[in-house]
C-alpha positions as MATLAB code, in Angstrom:
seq = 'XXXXXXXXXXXXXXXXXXXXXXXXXXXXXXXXXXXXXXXXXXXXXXXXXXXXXXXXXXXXXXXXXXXXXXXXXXXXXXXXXXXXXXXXXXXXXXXXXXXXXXXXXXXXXXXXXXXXXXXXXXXXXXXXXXXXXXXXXXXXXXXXXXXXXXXXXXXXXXXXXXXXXXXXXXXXXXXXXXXXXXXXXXXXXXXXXXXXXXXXXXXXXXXXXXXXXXXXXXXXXXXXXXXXXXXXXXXXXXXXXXXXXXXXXXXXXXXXXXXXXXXXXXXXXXXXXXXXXXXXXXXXXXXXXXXXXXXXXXXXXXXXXXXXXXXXXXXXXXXXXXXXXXXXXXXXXXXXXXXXXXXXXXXXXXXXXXXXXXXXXXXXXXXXXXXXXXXXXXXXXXXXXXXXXXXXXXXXXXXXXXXXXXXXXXXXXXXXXXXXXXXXXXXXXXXXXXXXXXXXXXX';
ca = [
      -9.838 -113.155   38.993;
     -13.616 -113.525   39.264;
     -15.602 -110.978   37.200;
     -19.153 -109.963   39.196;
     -22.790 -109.513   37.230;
     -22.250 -105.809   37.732;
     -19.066 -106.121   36.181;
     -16.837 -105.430   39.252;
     -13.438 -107.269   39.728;
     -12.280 -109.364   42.557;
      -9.554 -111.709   43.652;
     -10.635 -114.636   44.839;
      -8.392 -117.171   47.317;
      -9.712 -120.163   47.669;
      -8.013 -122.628   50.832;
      -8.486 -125.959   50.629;
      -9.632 -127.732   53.756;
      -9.767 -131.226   53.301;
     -10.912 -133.653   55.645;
     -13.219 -131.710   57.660;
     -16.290 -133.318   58.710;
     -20.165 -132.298   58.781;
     -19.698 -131.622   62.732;
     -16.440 -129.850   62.268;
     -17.189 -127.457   59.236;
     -20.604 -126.732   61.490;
     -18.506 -125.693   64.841;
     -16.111 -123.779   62.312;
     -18.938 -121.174   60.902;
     -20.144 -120.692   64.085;
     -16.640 -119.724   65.723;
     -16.211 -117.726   62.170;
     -19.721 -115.623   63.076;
     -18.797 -115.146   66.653;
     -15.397 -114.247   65.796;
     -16.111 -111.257   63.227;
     -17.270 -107.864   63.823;
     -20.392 -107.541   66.318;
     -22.200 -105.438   67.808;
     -19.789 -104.377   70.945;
     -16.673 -106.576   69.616;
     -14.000 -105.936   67.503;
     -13.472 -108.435   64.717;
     -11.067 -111.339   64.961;
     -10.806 -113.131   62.006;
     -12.359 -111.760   58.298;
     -16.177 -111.232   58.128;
     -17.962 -114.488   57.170;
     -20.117 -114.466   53.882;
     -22.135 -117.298   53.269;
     -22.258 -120.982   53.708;
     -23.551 -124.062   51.108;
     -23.229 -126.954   53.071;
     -24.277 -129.285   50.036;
     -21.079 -128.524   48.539;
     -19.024 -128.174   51.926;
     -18.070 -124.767   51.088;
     -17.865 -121.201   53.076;
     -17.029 -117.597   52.156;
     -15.122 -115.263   54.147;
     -13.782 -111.358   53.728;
      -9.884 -111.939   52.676;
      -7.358 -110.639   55.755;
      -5.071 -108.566   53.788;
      -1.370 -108.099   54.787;
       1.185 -110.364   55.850;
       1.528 -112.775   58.648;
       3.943 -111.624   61.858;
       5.786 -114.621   60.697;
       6.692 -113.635   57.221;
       7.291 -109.569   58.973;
      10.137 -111.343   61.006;
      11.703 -113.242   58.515;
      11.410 -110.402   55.901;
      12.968 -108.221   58.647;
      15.678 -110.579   60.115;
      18.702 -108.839   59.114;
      17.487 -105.204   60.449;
      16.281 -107.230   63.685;
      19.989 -108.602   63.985;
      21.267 -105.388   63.590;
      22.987 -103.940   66.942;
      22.389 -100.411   66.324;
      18.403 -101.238   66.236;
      17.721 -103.252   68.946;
      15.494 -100.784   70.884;
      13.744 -100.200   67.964;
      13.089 -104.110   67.360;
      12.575 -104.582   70.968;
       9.593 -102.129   71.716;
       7.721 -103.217   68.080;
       8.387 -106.621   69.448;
       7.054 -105.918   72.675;
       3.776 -104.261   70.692;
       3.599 -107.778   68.786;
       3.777 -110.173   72.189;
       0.785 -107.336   73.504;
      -1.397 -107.680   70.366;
      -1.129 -111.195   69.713;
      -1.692 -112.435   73.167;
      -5.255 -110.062   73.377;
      -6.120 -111.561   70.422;
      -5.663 -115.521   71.117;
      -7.241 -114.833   75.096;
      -9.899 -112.933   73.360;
     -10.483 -115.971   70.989;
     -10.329 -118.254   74.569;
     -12.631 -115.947   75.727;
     -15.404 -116.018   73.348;
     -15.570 -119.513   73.304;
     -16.423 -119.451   77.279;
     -12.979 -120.503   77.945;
     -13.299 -123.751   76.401;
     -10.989 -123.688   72.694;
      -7.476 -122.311   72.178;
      -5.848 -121.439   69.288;
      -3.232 -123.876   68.607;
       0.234 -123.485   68.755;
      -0.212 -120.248   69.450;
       1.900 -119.034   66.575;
       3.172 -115.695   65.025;
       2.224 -117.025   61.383;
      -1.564 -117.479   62.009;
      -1.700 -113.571   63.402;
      -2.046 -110.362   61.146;
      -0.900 -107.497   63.119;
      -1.110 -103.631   62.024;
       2.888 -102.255   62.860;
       1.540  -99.332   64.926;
      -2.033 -100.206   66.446;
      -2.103 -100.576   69.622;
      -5.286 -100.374   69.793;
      -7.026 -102.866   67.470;
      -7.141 -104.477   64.306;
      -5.306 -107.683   65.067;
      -6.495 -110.593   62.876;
      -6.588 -114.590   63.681;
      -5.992 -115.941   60.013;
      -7.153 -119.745   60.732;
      -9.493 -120.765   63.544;
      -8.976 -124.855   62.582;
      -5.771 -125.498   64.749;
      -7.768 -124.963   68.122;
      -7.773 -127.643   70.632;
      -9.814 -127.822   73.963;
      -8.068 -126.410   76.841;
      -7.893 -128.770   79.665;
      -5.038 -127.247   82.218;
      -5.155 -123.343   83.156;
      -1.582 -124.041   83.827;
      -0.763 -125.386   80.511;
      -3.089 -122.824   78.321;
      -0.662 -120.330   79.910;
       2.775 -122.459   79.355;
       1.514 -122.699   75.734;
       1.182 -118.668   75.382;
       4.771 -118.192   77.371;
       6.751 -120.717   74.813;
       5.159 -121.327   72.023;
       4.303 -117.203   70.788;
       7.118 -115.434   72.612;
      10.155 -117.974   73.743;
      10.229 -119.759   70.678;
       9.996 -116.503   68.419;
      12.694 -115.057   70.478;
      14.927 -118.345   69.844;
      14.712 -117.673   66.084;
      15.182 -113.631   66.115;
      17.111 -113.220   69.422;
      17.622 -109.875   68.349;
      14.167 -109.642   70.012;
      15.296 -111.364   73.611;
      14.306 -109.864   77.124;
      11.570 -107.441   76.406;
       8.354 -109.925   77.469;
       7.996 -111.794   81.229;
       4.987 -112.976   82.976;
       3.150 -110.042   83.792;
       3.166 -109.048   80.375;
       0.740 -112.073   80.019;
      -0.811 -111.660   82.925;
      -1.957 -107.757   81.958;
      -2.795 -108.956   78.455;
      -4.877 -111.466   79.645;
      -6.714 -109.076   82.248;
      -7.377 -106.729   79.110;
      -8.793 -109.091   76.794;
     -11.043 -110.960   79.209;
     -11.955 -107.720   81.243;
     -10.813 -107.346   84.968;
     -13.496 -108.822   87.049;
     -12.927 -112.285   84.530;
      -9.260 -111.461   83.962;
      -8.999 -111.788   88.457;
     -11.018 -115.087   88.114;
      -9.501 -117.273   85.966;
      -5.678 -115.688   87.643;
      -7.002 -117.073   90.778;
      -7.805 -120.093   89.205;
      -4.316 -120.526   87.436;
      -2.649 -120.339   90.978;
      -4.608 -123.462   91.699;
      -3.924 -125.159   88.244;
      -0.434 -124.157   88.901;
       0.164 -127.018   91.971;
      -1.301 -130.262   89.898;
       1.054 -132.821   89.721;
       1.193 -132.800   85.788;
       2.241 -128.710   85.667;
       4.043 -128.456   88.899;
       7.263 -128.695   87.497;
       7.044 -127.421   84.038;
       5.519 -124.151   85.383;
       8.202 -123.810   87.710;
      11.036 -124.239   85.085;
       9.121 -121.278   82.944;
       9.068 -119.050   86.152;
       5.329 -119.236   86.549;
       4.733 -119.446   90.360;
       2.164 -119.137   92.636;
       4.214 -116.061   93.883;
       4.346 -114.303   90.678;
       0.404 -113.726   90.022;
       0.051 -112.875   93.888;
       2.315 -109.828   93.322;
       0.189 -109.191   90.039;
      -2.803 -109.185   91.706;
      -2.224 -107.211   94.775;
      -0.737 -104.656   92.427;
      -4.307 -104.844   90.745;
      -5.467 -104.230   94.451;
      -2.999 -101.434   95.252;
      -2.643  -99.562   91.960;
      -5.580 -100.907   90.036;
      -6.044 -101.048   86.301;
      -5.648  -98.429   83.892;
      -8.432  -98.922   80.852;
      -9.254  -95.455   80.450;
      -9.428  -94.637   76.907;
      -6.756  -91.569   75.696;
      -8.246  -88.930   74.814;
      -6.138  -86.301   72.131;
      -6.687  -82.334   72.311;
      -6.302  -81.268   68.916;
      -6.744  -77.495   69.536;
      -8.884  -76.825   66.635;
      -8.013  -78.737   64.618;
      -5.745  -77.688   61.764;
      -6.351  -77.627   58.044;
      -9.243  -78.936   57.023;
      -6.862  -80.991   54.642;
      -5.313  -82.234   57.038;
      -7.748  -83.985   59.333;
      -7.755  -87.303   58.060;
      -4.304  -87.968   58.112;
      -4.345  -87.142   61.479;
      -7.434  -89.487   62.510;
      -5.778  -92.503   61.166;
      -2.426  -91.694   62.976;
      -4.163  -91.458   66.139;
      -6.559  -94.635   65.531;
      -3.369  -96.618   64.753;
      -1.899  -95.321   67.672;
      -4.836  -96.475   69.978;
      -6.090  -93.236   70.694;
     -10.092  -93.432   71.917;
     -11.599  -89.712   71.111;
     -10.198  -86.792   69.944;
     -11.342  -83.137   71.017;
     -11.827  -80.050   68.963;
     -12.606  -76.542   69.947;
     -14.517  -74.366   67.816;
     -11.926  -70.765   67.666;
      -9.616  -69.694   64.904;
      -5.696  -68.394   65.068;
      -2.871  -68.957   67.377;
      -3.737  -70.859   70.631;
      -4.757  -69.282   73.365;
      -5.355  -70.739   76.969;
      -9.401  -70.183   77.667;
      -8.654  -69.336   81.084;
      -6.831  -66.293   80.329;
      -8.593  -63.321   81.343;
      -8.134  -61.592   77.943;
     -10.115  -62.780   75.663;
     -10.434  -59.712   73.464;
      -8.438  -60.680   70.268;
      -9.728  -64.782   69.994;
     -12.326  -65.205   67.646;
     -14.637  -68.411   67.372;
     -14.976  -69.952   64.111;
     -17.809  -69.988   62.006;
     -20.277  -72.380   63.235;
     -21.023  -73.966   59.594;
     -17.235  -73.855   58.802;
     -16.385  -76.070   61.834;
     -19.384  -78.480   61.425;
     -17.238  -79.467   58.433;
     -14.209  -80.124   60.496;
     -16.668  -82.743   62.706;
     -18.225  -84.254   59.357;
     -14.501  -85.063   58.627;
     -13.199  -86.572   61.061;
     -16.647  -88.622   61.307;
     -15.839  -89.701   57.686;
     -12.270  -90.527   58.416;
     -12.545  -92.566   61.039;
     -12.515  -96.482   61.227;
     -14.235  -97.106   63.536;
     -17.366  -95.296   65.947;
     -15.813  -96.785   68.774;
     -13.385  -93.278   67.930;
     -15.592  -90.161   69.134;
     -15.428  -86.869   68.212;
     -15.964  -83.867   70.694;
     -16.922  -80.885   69.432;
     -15.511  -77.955   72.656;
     -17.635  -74.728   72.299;
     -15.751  -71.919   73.748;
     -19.046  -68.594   73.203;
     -18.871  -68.620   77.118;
     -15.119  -67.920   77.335;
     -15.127  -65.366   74.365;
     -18.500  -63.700   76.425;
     -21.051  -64.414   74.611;
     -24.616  -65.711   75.595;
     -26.142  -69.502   76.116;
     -28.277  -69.315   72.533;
     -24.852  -69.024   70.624;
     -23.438  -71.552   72.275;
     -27.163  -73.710   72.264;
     -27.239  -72.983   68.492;
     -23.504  -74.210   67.707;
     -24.459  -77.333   69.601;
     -27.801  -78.556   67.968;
     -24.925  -77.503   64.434;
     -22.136  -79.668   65.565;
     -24.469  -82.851   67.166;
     -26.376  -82.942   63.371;
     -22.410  -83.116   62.346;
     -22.122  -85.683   63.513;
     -20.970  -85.191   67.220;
     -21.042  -88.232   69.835;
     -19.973  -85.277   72.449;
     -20.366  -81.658   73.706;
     -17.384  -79.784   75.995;
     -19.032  -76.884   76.827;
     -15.832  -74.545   78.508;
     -16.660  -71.969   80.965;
     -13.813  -69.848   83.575;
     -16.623  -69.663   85.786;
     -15.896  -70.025   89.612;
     -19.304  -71.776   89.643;
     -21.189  -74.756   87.333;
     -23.955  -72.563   87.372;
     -23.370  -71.540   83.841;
     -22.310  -75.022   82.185;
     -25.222  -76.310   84.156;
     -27.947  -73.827   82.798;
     -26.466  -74.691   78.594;
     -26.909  -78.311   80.413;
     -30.709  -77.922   81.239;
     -31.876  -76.164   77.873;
     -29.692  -78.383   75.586;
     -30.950  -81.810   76.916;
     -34.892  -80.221   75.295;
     -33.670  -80.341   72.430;
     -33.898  -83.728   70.053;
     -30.236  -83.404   68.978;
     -29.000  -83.552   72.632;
     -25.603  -85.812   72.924;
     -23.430  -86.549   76.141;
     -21.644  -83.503   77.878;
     -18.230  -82.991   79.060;
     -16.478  -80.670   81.647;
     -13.436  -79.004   82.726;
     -13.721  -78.103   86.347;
     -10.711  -76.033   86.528;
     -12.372  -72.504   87.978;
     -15.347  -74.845   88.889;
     -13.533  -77.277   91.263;
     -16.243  -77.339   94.282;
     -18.920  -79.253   91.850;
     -18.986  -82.685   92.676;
     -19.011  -85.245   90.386;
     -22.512  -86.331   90.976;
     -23.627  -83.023   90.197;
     -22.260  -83.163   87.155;
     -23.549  -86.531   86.352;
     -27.262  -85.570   86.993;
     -26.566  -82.821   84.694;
     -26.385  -84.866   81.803;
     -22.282  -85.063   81.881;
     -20.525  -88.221   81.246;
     -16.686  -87.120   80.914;
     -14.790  -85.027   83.673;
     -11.570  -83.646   82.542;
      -9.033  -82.582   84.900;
      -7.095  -81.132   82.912;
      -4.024  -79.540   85.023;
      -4.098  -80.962   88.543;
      -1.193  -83.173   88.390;
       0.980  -80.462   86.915;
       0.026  -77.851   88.974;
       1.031  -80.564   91.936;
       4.490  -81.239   90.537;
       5.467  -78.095   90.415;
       5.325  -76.966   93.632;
       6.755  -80.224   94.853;
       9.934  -79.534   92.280;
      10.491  -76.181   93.727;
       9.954  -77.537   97.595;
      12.983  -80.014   96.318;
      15.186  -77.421   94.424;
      15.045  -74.734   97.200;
      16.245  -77.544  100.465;
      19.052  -78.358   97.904;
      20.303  -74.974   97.331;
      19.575  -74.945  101.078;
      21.727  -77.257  102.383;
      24.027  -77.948   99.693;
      23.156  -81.018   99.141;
      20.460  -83.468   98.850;
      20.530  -85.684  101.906;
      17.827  -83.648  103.812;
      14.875  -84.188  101.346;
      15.385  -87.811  100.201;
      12.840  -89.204  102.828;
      10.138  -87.028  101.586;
      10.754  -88.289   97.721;
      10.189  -91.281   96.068;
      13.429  -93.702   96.722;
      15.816  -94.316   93.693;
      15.169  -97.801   93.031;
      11.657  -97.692   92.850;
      11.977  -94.949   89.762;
      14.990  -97.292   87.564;
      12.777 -100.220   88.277;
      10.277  -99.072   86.604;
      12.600  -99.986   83.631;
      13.133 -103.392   82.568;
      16.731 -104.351   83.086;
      18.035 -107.676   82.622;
];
């Protein structure tokens, strides 16, 4: 226990890293600065504090909670447990996800030339339900240079996921290749995620990794299929985005900020009316009543102070032009909600035309607390996308398409089988069997 000047109390863990040289200890605080928190990254390892290289000594922010190692072990009977294998199997899958992001990430920032090494469960901190972020690398010293794509890959395969599996099999069969692949493409973006895949079918065929890689079931074939899936389907890294109505409770909003950040959510939406929910694009409108401007700004402060992280937005969704009333209300509630704290405006209209969320556009961007827009083209559905772009719009929502086109296509279905009597007549127009249970891991 180390007592500060003003008096404050901290632990202090010291690790003792003996036998490091001058060159070593150097190339460690610089992978310990590039690791931690930047301006567009998220951090890997602790935040670095200082450095006294008279007395070969370094500070770092202490990574709180255990390592996925000592989770496992503490958790071995419940993982052996029949009756909870899904639930081991799917946190287990979240684990393989978040560990291999963070050690490609790590590859990644040092321009593909260290690896953490072995790529272990007890040098990772992982948050139980973040799928989002907050994975930490507790040691950076056991890297190694990475000389062979093929065996950087091998290592990731055996060393983090077969060789945890062989000591909890109750976690067996929920990781493969793609897995790796997809985690790989997400940590070092798509465009550099396609590169070095490409590269890895070459690295695949040298003599030295031939046969090893074949053993493991990492072919040429395999990341082929991968990436003309990329091609066919492409690559989902949209952020989610939660509707929260309006909110709740005041009281209540930052328990619900932290569920969502832990569960990976991007931005959350609020709209600015009171009482029981009511669709906006119902014609009556008569008994919904908007909520005090001031009273909501609160709400927006809240969640701003609740948050982790800024990379989580809050949109504020102003709803005067559903409830009829003019462009200065909803200009004024706006400018209120930006100086909340705002990073975004929805600005709702039933309009047939984007003539009215395009005029609140055009005033709004005068003024000096002006923040991004976002629509909802539901009534509005001619406007193109550009249109709404010049406008000063950055999200389009589409917010009931692919219901609206299910529907119809489960009554087409429904009606030929009462038809008929059966379903032979409509199973060419629907999406075979097999490709639906695949979809599933079974083996």
């Amino acid at each position: 226990m180390v007592k500060t000047r003003n008096f404050g109390n901290h632990n202090l863990v010291l690790k003792l890293n003996e036998g490091w040289d001058g060159d070593f200890m150097d190339a460690e605080i610089k992978l310990l600065i590039k690791m931690g928190s930047g301006l567009n990254d998220q951090p890997l390892v602790g935040n670095f504090g200082g450095y006294w290289p008279e007395h070969n000594l370094y500070s770092e922010s202490y990574n709180r909670g255990e390592s996925l190692d000592k989770y496992l072990r503490r958790n071995e009977n419940d993982i052996r447990d029949k009756s909870k294998v899904d639930r081991w199997q799917m946190r287990w899958l979240h684990f393989i996800w978040s560990g291999l992001q963070a050690y490609q990430e790590f590859w990644f920032r040092t321009n593909y030339e260290f690896a953490i090494y072995p790529p272990s469960p007890s040098n990772l901190i992982i948050p139980q339900h973040d799928y989002k972020a907050g994975t930490r690398i507790i040691s950076l010293s056991g890297r190694k240079v990475v000389d062979s794509l093929a065996e950087h890959f091998i290592s990731l395969y055996t060393e983090y996921i077969v060789d945890t599996e062989k000591k909890f099999p109750g976690l067996n069969h929920m990781s493969d290749w793609e897995v790796i692949f997809t985690a790989t493409v997400q940590a070092l973006r798509v465009k550099n995620g396609r590169i070095i895949l490409e590269n890895l079918k070459q690295s695949i065929n040298s003599p030295s990794s031939k046969k090893r890689c074949q053993s493991v079931g990492l072919t040429i074939e395999r990341i082929e299929k991968f990436l003309s899936d990329i091609d066919k389907f492409g690559v989902l890294t949209k952020p989610v985005v939660f509707d929260a109505d309006n909110g709740g409770q005041i009281e209540h909003i930052s328990y619900l900020i932290r569920s969502l950040e832990r569960s990976g959510v991007s931005a959350i939406i609020i709209e600015d009316k009171v009482g029981l929910k009511k669709n906006s694009l119902f014609k009556n409108q008569k008994n919904t009543k908007q909520d005090d401007p001031k009273t909501f700004a609160k709400k927006i402060k809240k969640i701003c102070e609740s948050r982790n992280s800024k990379d989580f937005l809050a949109i504020a969704r102003i709803e005067s032009f559903i409830v009829g009333k003019n462009l200065n209300d909803a200009l004024k509630r706006a400018e209120i909600y930006s100086k909340a704290g705002a990073d975004a405006i929805l600005i709702h209209s039933k309009n047939k035309t984007p003539q009215e969320i395009f005029s609140f556009a055009r005033n709004f961007k005068k003024s000096k607390y002006f923040i991004p827009l976002v629509a909802v083209p539901s009534t509005y559905s001619r406007v193109y996308e550009q249109d709404l772009i010049k406008n000063g719009f950055k999200i389009v929502i589409y917010a009931n398409h692919l219901l609206r086109a299910a529907y119809p296509a489960m009554e087409i279905v429904a009606k030929k089988i009462l038809q008929h009597e059966r379903s032979f007549e409509i199973e060419k127009k629907i999406i075979p069997i097999n490709t639906i249970i695949n979809l599933v891991k079974n083996d």
